[in-house]
N, C-alpha and C positions, 0 to 999 in steps of 0.2 A: 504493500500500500504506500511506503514512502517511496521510492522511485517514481509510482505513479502521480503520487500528489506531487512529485519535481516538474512531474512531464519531462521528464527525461526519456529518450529513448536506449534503445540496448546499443546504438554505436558509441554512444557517450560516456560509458562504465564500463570498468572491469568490477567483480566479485572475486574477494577472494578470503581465504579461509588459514586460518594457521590449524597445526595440528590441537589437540585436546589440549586442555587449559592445564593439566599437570606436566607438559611438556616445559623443559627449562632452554628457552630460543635463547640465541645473542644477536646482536644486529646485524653480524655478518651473516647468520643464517636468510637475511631477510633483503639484503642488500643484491644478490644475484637477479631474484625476479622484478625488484625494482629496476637496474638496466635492464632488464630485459623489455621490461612494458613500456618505460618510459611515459609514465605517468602524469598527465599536468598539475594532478592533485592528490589527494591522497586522504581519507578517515580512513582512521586504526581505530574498530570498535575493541574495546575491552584490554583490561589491565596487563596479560598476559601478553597481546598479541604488543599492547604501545609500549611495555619495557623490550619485546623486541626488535621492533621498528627503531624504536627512539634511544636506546642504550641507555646510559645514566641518565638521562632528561627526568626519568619516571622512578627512578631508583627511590629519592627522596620525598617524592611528592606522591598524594593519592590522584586517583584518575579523575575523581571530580575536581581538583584545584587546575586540573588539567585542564581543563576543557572552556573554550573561546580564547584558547590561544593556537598561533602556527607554529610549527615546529620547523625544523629543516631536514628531512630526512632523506640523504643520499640526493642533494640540489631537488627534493619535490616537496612543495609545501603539503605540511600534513595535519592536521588536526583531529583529535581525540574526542570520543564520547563513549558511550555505554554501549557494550552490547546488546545482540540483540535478543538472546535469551533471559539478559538481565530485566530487559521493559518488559519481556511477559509475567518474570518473578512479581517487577514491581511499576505497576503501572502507572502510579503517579511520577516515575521521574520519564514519560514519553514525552511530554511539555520541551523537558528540557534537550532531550536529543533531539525532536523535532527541531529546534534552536541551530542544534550546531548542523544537523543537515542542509537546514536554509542558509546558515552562514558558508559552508564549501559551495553550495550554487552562485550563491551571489560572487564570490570568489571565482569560481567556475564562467560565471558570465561579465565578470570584469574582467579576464584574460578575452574571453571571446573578443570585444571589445574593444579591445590594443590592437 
């Protein structure tokens, strides 16, 4: 449903998935498929996948202090929110990832725009 309410279509996104949330990444694990995609943006849903992504960035901080800020991950700006089996756990924080979804669009459509 959030894709759709972007109106985004499917050439505009990649999906993608880190393994199970007990797996211990480092950002080098994470840094290959980034050259690879070459991505102009980048949400890391969940706490596991953004100390991957992000290395130390996340070490200190929880994922909510995280979140409306861009990060630099491998030269692709990236920003952080909740997973998305977290907003079925708990669904009053969807407000807030809705939030940061709008903010990577807006982001998204101010590169278009350059």
């Amino acid at each position: 449903n959030i894709l759709g309410a972007l109106q985004w279509s499917p050439d505009q996104f990649v999906l993608c998935a880190l393994p199970c949330a007990n797996m211990q990444l480092q950002p080098a694990d994470c840094l290959p498929q980034i050259a690879l995609w070459q991505p102009a943006l980048a949400l890391v849903l969940g706490r596991n996948a953004s100390r991957a992504a992000l290395g130390v960035q996340l070490q200190t901080a929880s994922l909510s202090a995280l979140r409306g800020q861009t990060f630099d991950m491998a030269s692709v700006a990236a920003r952080v929110s909740y997973p998305l089996e977290y907003l079925l756990r708990k669904p009053d924080a969807k407000a807030s990832a809705w939030q940061d979804w709008l903010a990577l669009k807006w982001q998204w459509e101010a590169l278009q725009s350059t």
